[in-house]
Biopython code that builds the backbone (N, CA, C, O; Angstrom):
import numpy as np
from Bio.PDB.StructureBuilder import StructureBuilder

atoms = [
    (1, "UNK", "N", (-9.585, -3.931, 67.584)),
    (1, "UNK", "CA", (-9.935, -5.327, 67.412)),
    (1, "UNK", "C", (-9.297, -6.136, 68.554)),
    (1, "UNK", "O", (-8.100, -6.000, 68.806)),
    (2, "UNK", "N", (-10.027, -6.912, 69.194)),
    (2, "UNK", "CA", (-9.567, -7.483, 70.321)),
    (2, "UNK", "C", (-8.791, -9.136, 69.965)),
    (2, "UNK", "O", (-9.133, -9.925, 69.083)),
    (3, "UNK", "N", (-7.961, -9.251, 70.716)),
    (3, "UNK", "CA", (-7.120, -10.708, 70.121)),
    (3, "UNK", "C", (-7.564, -11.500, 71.314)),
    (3, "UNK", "O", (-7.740, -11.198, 72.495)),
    (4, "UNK", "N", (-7.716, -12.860, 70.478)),
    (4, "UNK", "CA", (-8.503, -14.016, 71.280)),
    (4, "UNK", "C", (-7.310, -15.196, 71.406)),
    (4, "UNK", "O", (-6.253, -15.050, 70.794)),
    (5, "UNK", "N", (-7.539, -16.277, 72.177)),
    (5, "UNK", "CA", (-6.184, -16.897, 72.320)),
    (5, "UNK", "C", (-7.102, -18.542, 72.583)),
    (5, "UNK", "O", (-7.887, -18.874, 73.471)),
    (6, "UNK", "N", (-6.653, -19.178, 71.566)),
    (6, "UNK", "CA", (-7.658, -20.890, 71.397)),
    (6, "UNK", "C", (-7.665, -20.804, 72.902)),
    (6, "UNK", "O", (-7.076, -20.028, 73.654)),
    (7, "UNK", "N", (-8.582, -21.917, 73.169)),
    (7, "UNK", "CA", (-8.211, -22.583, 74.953)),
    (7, "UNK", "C", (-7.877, -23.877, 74.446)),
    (7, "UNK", "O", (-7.916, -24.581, 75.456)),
    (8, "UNK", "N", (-7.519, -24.734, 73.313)),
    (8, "UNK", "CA", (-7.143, -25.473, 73.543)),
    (8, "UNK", "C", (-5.565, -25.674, 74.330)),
    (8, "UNK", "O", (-4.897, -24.686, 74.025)),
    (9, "UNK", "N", (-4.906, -26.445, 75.067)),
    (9, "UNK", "CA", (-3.386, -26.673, 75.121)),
    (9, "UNK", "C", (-2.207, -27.373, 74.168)),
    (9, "UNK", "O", (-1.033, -27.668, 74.393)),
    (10, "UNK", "N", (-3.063, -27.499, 73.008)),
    (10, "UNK", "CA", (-2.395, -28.071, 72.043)),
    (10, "UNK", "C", (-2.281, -26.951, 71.027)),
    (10, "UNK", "O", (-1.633, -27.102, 69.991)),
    (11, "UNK", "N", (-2.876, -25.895, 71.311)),
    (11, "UNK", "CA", (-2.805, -25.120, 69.981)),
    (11, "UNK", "C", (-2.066, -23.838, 70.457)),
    (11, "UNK", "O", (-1.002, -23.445, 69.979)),
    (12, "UNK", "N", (-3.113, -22.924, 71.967)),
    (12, "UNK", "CA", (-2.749, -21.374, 72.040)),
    (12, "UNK", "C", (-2.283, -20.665, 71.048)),
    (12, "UNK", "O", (-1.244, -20.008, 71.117)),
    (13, "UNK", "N", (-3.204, -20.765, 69.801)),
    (13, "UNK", "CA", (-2.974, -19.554, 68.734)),
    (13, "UNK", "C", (-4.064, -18.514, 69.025)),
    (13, "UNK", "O", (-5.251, -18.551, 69.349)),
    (14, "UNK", "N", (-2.914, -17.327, 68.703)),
    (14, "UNK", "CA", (-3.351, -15.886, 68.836)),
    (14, "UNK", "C", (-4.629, -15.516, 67.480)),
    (14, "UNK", "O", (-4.436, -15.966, 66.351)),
    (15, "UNK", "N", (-5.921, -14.641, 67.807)),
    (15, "UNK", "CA", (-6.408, -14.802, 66.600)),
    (15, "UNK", "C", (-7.489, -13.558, 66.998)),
    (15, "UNK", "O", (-7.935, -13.360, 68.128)),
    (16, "UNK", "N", (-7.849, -12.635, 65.568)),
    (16, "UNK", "CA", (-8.744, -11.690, 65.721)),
    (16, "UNK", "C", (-10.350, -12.323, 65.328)),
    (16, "UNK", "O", (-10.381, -13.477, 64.900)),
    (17, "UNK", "N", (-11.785, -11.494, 65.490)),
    (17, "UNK", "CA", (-12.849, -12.257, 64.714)),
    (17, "UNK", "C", (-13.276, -10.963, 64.131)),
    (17, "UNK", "O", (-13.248, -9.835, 64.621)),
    (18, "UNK", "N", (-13.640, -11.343, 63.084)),
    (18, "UNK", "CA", (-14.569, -10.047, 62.721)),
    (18, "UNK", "C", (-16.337, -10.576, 62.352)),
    (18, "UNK", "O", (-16.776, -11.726, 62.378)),
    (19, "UNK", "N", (-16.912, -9.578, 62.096)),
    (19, "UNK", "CA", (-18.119, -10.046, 61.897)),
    (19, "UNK", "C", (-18.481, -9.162, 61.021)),
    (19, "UNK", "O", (-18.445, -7.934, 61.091)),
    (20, "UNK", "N", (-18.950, -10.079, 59.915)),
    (20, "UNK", "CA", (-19.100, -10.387, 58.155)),
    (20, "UNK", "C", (-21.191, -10.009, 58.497)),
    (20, "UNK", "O", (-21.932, -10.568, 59.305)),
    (21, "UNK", "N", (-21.503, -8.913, 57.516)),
    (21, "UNK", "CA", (-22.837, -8.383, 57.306)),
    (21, "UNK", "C", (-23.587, -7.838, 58.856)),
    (21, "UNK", "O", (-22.985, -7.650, 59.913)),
    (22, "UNK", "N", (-24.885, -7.685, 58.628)),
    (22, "UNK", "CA", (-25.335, -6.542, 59.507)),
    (22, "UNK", "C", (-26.162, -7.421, 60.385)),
    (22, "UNK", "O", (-27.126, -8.126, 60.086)),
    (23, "UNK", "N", (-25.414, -7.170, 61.849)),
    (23, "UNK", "CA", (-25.904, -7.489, 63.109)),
    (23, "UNK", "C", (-27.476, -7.217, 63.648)),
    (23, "UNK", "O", (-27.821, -7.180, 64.829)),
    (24, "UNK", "N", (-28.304, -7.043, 62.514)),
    (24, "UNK", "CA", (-30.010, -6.651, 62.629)),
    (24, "UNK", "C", (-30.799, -7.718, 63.772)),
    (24, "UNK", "O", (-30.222, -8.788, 63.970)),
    (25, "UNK", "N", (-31.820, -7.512, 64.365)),
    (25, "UNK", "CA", (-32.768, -7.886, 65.017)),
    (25, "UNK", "C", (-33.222, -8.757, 63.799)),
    (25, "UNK", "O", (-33.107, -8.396, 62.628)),
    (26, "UNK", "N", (-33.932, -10.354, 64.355)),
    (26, "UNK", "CA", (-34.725, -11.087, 63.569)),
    (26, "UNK", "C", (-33.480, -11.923, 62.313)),
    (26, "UNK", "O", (-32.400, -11.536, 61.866)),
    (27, "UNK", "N", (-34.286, -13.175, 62.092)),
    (27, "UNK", "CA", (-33.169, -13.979, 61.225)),
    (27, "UNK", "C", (-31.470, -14.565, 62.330)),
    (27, "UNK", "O", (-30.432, -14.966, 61.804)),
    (28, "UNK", "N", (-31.661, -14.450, 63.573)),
    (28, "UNK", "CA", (-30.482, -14.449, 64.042)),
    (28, "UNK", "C", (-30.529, -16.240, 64.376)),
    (28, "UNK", "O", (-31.454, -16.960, 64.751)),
    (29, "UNK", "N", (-28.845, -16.584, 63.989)),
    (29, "UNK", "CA", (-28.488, -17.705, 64.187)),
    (29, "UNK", "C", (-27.666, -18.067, 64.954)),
    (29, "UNK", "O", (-27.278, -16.967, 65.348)),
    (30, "UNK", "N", (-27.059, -18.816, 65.510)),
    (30, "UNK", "CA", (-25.727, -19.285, 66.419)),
    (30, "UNK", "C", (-24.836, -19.549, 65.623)),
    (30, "UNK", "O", (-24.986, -20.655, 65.103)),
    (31, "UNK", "N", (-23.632, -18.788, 65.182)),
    (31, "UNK", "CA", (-22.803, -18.915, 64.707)),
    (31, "UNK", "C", (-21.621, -19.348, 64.991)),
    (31, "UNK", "O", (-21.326, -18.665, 65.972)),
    (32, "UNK", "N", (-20.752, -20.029, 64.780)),
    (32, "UNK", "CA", (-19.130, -20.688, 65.205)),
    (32, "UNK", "C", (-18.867, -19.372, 65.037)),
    (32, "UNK", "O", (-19.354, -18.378, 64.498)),
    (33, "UNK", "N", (-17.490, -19.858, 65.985)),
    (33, "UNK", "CA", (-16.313, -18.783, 65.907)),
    (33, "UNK", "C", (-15.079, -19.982, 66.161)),
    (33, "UNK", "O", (-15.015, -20.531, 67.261)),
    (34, "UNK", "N", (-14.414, -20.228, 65.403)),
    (34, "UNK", "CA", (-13.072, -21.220, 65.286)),
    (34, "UNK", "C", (-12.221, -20.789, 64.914)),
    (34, "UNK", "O", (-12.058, -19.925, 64.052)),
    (35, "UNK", "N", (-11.235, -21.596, 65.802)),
    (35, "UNK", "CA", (-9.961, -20.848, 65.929)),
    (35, "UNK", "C", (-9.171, -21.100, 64.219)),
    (35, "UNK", "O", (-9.178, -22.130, 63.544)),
    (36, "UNK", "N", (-8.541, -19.750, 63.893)),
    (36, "UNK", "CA", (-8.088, -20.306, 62.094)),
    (36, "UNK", "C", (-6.579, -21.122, 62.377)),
    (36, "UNK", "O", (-6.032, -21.568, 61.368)),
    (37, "UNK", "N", (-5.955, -21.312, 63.581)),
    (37, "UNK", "CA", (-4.925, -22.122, 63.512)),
    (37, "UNK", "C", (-5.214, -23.720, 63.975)),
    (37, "UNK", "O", (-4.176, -24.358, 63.797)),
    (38, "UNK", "N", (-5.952, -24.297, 64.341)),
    (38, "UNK", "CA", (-6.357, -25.773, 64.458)),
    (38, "UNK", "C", (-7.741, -25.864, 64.055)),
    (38, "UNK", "O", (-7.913, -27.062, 63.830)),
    (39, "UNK", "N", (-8.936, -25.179, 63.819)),
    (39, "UNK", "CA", (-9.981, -25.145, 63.544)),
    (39, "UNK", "C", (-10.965, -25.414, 64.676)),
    (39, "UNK", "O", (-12.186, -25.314, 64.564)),
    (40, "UNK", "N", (-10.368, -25.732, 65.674)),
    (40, "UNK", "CA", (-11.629, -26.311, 66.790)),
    (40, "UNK", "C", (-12.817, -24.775, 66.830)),
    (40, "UNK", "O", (-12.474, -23.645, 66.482)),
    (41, "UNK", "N", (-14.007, -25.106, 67.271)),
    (41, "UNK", "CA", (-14.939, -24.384, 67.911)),
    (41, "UNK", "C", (-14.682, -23.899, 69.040)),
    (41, "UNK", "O", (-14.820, -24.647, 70.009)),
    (42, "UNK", "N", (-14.235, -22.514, 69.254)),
    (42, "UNK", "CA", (-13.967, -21.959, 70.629)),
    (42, "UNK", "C", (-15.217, -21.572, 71.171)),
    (42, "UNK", "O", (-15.675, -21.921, 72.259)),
    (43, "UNK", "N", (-15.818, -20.703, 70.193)),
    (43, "UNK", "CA", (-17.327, -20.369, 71.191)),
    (43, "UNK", "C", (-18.349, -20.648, 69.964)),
    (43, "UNK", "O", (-18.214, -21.328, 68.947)),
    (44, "UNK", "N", (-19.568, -19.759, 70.516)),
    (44, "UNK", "CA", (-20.611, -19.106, 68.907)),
    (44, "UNK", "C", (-21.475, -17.957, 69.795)),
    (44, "UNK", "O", (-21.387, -17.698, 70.995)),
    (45, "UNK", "N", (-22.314, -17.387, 68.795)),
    (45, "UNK", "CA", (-22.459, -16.254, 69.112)),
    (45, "UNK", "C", (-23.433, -16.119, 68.260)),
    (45, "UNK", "O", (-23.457, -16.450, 67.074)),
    (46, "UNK", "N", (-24.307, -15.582, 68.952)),
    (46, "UNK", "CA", (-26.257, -15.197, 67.972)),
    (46, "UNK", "C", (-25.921, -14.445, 67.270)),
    (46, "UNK", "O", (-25.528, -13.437, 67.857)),
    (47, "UNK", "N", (-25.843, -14.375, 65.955)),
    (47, "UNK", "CA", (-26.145, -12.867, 65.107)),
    (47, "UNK", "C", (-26.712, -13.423, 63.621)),
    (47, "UNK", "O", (-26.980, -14.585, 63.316)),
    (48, "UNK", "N", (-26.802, -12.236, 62.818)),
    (48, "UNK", "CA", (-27.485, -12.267, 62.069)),
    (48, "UNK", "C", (-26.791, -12.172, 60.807)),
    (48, "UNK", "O", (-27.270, -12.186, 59.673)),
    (49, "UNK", "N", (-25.356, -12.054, 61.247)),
    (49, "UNK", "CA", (-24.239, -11.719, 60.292)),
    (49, "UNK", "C", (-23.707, -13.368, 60.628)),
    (49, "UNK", "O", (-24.132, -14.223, 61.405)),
    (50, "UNK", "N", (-22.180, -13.338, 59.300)),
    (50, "UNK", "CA", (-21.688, -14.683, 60.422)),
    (50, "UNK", "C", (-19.870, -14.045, 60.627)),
    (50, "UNK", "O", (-19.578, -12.918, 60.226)),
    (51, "UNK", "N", (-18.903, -14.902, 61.243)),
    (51, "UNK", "CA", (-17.871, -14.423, 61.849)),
    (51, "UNK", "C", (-16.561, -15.168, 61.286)),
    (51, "UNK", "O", (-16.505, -16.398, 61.261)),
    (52, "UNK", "N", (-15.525, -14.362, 60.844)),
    (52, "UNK", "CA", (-14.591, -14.690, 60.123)),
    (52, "UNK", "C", (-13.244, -14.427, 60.760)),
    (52, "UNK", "O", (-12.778, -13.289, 60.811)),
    (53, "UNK", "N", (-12.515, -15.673, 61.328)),
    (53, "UNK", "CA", (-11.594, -15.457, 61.968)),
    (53, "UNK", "C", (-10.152, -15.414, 61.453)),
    (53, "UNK", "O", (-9.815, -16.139, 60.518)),
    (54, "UNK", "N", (-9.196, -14.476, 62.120)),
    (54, "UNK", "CA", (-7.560, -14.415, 61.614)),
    (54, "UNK", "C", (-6.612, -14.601, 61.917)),
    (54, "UNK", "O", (-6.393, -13.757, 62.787)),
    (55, "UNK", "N", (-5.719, -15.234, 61.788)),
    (55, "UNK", "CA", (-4.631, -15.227, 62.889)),
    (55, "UNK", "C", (-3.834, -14.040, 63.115)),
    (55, "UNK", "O", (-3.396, -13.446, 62.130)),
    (56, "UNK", "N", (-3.541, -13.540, 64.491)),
    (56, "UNK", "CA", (-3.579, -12.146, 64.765)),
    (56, "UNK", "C", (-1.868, -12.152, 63.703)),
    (56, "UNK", "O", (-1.213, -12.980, 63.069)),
    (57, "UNK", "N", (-1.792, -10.846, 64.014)),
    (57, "UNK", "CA", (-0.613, -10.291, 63.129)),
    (57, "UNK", "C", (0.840, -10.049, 64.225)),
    (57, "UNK", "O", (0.441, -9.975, 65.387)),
    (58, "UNK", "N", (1.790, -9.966, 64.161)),
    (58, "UNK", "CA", (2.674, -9.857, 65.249)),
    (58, "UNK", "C", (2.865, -9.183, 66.024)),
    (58, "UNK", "O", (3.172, -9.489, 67.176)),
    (59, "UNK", "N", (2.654, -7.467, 65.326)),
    (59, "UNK", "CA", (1.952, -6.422, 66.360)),
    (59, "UNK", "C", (0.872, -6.586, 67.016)),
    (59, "UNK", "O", (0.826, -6.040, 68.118)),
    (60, "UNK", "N", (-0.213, -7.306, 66.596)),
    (60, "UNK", "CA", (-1.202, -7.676, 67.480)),
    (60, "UNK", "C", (-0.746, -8.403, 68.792)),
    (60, "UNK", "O", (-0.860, -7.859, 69.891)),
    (61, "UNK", "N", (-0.340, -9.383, 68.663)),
    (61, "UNK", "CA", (0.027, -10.196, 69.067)),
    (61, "UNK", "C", (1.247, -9.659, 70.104)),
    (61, "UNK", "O", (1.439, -10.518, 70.964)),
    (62, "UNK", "N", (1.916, -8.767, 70.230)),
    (62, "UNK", "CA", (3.075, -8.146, 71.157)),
    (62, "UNK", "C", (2.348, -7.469, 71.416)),
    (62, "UNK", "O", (3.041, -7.160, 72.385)),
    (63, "UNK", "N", (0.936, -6.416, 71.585)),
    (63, "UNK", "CA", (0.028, -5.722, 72.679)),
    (63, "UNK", "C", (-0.570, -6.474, 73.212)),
    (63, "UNK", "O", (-0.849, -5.992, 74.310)),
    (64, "UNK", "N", (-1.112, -7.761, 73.076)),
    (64, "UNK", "CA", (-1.815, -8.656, 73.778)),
    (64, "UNK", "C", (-0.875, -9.415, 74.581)),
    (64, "UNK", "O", (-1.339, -9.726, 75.678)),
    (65, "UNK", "N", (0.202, -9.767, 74.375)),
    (65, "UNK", "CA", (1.103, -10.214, 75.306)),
    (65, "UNK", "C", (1.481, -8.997, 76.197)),
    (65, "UNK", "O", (1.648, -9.436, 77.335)),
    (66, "UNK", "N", (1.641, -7.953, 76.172)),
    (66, "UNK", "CA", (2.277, -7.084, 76.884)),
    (66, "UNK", "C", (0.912, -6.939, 78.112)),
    (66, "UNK", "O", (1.039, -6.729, 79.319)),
    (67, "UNK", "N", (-0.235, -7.110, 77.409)),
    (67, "UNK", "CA", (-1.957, -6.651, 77.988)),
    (67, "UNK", "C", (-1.662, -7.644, 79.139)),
    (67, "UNK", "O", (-2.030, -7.306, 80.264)),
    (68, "UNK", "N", (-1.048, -8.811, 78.982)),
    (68, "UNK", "CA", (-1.242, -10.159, 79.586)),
    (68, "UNK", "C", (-0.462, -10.029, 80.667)),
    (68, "UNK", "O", (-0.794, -10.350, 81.808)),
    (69, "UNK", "N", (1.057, -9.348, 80.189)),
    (69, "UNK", "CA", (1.685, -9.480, 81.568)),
    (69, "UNK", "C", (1.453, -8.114, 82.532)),
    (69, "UNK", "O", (1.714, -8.242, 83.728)),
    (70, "UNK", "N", (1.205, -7.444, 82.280)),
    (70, "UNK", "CA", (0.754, -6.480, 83.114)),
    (70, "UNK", "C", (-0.086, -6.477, 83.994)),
    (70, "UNK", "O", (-0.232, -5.574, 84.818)),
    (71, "UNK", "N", (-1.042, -7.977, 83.878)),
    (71, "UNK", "CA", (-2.143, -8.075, 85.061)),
    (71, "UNK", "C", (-1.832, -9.230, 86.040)),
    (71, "UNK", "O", (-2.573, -9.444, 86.999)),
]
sb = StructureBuilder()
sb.init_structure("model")
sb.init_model(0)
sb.init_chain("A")
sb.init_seg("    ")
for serial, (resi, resn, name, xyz) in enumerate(atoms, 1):
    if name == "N":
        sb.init_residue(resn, " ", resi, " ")
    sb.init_atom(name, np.array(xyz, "f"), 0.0, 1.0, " ", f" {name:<3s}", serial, name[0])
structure = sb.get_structure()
């Protein structure tokens, strides 16, 4: 599961998305994806399912920092 990071500068909370029912052809909508620590709209994304976001966990969150400084 990949960890996402707000773009706001007031927030930078760490956060996973998952996606809730089956990604099928046809019926597809633009769905939010918001961040679960301030709520803003970071992106959206066509599907047919919709997307349920988390705030990452601390181990998450120490591989994605480590991902970060390494580049």
């Amino acid at each position: 599961m990949n960890v996402e990071q707000c773009p706001r500068d007031e927030c930078r909370g760490l956060f996973t998305v998952s996606l809730i029912g089956v990604d099928a052809p046809g019926g597809r909508e633009s769905e939010p994806i918001d961040c679960p620590h301030c709520g803003v709209e970071v992106r959206s994304e066509r599907t047919a399912g919709v997307f349920k976001t988390h705030t990452a966990t601390a181990e998450q969150a120490a591989v994605w920092l480590k991902s970060q400084n390494s580049t």
